[in-house]
Short mmCIF file of the C-alpha atoms (twelve columns), coordinates in Angstrom:
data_MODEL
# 
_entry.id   MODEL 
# 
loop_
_atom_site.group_PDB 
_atom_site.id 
_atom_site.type_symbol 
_atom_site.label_atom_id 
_atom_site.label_alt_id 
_atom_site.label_comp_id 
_atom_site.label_asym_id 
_atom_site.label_seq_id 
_atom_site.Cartn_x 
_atom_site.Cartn_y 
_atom_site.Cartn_z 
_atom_site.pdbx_PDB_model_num 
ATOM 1   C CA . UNK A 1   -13.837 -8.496  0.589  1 
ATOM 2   C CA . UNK A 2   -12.401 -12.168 1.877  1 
ATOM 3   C CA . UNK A 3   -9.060  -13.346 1.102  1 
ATOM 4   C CA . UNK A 4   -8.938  -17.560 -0.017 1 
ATOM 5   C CA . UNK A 5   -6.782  -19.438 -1.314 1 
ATOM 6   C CA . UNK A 6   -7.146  -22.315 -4.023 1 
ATOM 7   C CA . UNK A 7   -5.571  -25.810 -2.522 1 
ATOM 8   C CA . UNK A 8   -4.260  -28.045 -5.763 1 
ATOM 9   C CA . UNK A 9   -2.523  -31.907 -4.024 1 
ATOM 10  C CA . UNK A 10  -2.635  -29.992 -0.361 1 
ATOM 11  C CA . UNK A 11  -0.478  -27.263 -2.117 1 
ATOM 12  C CA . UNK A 12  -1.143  -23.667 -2.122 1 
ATOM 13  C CA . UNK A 13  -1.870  -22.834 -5.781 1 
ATOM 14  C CA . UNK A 14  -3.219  -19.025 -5.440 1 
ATOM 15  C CA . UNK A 15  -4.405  -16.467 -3.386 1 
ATOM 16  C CA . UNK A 16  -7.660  -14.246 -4.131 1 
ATOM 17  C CA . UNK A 17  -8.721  -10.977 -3.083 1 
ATOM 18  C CA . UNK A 18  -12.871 -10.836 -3.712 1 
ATOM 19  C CA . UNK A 19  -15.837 -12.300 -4.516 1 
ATOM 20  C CA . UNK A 20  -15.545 -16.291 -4.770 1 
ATOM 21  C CA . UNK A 21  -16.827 -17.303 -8.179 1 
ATOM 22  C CA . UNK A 22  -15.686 -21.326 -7.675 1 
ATOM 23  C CA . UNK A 23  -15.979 -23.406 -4.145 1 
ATOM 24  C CA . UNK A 24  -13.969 -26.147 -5.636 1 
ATOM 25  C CA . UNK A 25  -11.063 -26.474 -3.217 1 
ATOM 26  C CA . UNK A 26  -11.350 -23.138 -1.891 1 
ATOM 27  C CA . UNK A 27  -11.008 -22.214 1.401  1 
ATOM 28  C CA . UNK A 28  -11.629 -18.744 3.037  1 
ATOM 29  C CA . UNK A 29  -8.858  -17.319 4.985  1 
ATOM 30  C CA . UNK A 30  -8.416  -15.208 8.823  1 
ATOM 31  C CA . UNK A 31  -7.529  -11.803 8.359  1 
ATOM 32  C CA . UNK A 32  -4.189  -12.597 9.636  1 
ATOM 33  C CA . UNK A 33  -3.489  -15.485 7.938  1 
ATOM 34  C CA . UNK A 34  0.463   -16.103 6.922  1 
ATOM 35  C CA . UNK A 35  -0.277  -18.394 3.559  1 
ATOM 36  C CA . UNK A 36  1.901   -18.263 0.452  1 
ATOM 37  C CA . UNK A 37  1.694   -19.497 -2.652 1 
ATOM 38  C CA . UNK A 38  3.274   -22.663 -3.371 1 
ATOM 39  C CA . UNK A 39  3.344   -24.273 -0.038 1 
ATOM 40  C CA . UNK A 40  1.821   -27.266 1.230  1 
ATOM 41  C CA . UNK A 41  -1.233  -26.771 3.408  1 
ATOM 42  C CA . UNK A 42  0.262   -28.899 6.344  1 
ATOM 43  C CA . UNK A 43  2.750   -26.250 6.666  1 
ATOM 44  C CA . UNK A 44  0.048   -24.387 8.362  1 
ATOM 45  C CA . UNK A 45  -1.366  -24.045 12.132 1 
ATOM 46  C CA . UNK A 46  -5.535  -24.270 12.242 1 
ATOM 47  C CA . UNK A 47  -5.845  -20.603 11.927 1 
ATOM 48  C CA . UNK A 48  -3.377  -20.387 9.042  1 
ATOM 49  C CA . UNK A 49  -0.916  -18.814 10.934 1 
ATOM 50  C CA . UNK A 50  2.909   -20.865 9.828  1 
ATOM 51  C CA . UNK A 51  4.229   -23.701 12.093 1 
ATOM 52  C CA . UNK A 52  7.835   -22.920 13.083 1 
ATOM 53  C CA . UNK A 53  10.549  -23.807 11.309 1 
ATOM 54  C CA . UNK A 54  11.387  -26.903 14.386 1 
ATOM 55  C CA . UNK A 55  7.837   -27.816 14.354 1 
ATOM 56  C CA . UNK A 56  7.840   -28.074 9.987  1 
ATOM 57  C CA . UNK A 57  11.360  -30.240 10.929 1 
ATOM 58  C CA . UNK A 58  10.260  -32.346 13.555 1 
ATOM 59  C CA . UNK A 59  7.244   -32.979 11.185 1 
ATOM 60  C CA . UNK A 60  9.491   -33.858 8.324  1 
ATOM 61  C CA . UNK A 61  7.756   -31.134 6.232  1 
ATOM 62  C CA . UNK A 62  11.315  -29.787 6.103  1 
ATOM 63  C CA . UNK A 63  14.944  -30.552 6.093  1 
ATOM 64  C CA . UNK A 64  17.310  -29.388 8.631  1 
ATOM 65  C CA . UNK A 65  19.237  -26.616 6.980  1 
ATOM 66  C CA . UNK A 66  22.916  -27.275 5.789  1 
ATOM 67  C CA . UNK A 67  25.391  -26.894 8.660  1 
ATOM 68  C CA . UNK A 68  22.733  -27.924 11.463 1 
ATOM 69  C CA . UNK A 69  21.853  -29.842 13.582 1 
ATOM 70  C CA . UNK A 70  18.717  -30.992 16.134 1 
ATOM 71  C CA . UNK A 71  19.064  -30.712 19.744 1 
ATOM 72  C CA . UNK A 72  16.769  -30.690 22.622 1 
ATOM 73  C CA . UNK A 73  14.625  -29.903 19.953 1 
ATOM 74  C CA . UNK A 74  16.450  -27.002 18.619 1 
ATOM 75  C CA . UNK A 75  17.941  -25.834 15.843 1 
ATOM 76  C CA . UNK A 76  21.838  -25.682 16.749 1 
ATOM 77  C CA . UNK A 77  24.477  -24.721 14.138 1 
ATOM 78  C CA . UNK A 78  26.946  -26.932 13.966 1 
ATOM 79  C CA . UNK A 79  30.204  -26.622 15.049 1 
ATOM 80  C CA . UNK A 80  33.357  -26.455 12.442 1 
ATOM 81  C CA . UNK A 81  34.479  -30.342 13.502 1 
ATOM 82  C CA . UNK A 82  30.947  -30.981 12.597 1 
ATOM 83  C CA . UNK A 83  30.533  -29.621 9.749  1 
ATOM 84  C CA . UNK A 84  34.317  -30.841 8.335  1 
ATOM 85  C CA . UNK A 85  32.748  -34.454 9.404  1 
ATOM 86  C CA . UNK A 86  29.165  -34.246 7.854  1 
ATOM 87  C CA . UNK A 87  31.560  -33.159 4.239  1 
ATOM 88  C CA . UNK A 88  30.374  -29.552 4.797  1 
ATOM 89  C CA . UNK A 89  33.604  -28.206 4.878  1 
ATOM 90  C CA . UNK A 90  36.678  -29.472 3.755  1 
ATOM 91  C CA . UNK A 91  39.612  -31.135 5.927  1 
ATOM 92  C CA . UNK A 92  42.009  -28.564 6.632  1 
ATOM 93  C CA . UNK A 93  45.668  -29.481 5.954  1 
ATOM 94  C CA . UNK A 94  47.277  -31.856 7.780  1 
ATOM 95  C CA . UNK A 95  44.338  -32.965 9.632  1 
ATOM 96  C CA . UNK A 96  42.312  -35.900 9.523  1 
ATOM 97  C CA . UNK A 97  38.742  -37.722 10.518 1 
ATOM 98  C CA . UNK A 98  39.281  -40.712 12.755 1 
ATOM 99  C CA . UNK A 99  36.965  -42.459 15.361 1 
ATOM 100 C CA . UNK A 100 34.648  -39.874 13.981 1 
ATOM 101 C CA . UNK A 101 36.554  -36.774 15.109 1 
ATOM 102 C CA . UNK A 102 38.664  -34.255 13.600 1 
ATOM 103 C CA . UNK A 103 42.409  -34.664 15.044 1 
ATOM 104 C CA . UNK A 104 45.824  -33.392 13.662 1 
ATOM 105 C CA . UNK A 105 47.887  -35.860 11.972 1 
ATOM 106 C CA . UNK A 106 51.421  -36.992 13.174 1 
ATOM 107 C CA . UNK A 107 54.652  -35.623 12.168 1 
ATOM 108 C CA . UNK A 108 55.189  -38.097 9.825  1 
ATOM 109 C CA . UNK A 109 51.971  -38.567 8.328  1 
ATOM 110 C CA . UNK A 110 51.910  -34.501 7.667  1 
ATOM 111 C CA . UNK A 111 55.626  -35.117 6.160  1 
ATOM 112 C CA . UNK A 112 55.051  -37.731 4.043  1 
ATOM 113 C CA . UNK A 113 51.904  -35.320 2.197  1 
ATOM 114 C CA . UNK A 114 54.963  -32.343 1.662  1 
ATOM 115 C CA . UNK A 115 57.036  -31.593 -1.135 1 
ATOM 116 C CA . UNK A 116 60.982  -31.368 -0.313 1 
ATOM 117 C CA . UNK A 117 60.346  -27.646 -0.343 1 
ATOM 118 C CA . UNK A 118 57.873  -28.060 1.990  1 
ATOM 119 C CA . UNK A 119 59.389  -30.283 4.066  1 
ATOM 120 C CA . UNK A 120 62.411  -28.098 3.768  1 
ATOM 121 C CA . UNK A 121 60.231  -24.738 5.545  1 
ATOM 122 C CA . UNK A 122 58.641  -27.201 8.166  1 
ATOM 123 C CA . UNK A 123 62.070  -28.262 9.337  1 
ATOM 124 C CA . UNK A 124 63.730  -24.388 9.954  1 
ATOM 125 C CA . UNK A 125 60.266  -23.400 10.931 1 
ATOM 126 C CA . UNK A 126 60.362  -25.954 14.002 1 
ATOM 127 C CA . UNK A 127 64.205  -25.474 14.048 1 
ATOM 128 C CA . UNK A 128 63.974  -21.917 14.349 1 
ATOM 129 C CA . UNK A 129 60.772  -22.688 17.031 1 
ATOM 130 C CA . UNK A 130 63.257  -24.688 19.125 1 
ATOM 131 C CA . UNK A 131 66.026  -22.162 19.117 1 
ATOM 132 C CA . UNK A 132 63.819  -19.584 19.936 1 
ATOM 133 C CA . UNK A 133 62.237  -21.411 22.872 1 
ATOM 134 C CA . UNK A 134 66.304  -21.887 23.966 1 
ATOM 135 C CA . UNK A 135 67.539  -17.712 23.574 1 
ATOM 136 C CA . UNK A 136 65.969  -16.305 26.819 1 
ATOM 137 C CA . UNK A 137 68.590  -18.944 28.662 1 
ATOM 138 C CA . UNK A 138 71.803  -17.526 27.254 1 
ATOM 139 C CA . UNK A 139 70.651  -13.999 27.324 1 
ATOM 140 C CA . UNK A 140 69.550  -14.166 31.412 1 
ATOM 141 C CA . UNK A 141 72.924  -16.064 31.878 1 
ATOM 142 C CA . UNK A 142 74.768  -13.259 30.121 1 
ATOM 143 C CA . UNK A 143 73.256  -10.331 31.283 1 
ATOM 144 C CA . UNK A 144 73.732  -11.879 35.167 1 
ATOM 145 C CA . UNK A 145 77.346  -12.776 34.614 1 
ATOM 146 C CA . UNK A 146 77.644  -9.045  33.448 1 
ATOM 147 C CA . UNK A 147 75.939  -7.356  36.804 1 
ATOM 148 C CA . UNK A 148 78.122  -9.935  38.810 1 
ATOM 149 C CA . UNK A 149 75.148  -11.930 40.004 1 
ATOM 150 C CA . UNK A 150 74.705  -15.715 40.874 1 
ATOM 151 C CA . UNK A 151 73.835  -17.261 37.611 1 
ATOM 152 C CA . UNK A 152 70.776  -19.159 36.902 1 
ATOM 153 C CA . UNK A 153 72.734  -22.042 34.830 1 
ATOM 154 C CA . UNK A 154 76.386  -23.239 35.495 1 
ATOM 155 C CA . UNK A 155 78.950  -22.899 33.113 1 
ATOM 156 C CA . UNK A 156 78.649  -26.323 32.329 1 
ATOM 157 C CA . UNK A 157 74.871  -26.131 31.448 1 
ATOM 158 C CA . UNK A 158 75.449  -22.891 29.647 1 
ATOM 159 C CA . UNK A 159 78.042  -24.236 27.256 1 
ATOM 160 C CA . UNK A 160 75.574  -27.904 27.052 1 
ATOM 161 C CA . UNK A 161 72.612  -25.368 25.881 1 
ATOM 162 C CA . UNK A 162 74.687  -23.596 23.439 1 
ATOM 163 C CA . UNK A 163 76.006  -27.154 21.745 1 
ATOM 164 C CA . UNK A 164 72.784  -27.705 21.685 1 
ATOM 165 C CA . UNK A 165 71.461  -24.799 19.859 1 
ATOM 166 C CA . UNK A 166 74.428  -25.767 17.289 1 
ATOM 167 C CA . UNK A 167 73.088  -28.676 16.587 1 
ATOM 168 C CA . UNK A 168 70.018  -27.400 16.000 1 
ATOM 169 C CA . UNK A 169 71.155  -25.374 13.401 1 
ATOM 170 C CA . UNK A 170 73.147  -28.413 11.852 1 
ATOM 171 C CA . UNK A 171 70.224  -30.041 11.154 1 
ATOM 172 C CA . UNK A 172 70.176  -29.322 7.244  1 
ATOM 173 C CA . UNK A 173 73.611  -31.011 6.940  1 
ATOM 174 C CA . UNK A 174 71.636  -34.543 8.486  1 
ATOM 175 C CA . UNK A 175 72.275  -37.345 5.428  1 
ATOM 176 C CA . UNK A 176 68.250  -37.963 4.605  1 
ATOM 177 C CA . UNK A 177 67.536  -34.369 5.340  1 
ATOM 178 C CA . UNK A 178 64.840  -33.186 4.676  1 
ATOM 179 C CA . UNK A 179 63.091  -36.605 4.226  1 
ATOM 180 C CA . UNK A 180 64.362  -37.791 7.755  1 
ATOM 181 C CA . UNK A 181 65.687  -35.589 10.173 1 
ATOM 182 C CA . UNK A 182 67.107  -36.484 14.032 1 
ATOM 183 C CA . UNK A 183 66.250  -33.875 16.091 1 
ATOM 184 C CA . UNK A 184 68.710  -33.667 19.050 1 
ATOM 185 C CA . UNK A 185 67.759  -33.635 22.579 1 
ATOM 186 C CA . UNK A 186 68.834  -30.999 25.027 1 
ATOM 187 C CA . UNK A 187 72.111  -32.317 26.961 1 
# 
């Protein structure tokens, strides 16, 4: 028994298992044909087998799929900064598009989008960040005055780093704090 199909507008409208009773837009199919129903005819290679998904795109019998892209003539998922810029995915916080690329905004730009809470926690968060990046100083330049040993910073540079660190940790008492906040520099 042959398989055909019935074409309606270049469209797959059914597929028959038998004995042909119409020839009307009817058209006998290979044994190992890949037709389905509801597709348009052009979707197919000469011997019914389906066109690839690049071939159906670069025929535009197809869109490219959300979240890709063509290149070289292949189908290439796009990467997140892609996708944020085609409106795929959303902006992630504190970022924005310009010159057509993702980039973080400035410290004031992120600042001005923050509640005073927020502002608050990104102030002891960076604070806290500086200290931090300040501790492995004092505690080298203690634990070599206690074996005896040269030390890596004078006494002078010790006690700068420390007033430092203080006023670090003074910066919540600033007059615009959190809105504006003068960050000191190391002395």
């Amino acid at each position: 028994m042959a398989e055909y199909m019935v074409l309606k507008n270049n469209v797959v409208e059914a597929i028959y298992c038998g004995e042909i009773k119409n020839s009307e837009n009817i058209i006998i199919l290979p044994e190992n044909h890949e037709v389905r129903v509801g597709e348009n005819i052009a979707f197919y290679n000469d011997d019914y087998t389906r066109k690839s998904d690049i071939e159906l795109i670069l025929s535009n019998l197809k869109d490219i799929p959300l979240g890709y892209k063509l290149e070289n003539n292949q189908l290439i998922e796009m990467t997140y900064d892609e996708k944020v810029i085609a409106g795929i995915e959303d902006i992630p916080p504190y970022y924005k598009i310009e010159n057509n690329a993702l980039v973080e905004m400035a410290e004031h730009e992120k600042l001005s989008l923050m509640t005073k809470a927020e502002k608050e926690e990104y102030h002891r968060q960076k604070r806290d960040m500086l200290i931090s990046s300040q501790m492995w100083k004092i505690q080298r330049h203690e634990q070599e005055k206690l074996l005896g040993i040269n030390t890596t910073l004078s006494d002078d540079e010790f006690i700068n780093l420390l007033k430092y660190i203080q006023n670090l940790r003074e910066i919540t008492e600033q007059e615009y704090y959190p809105d504006f906040v003068d960050y000191p520099e190391k002395i």
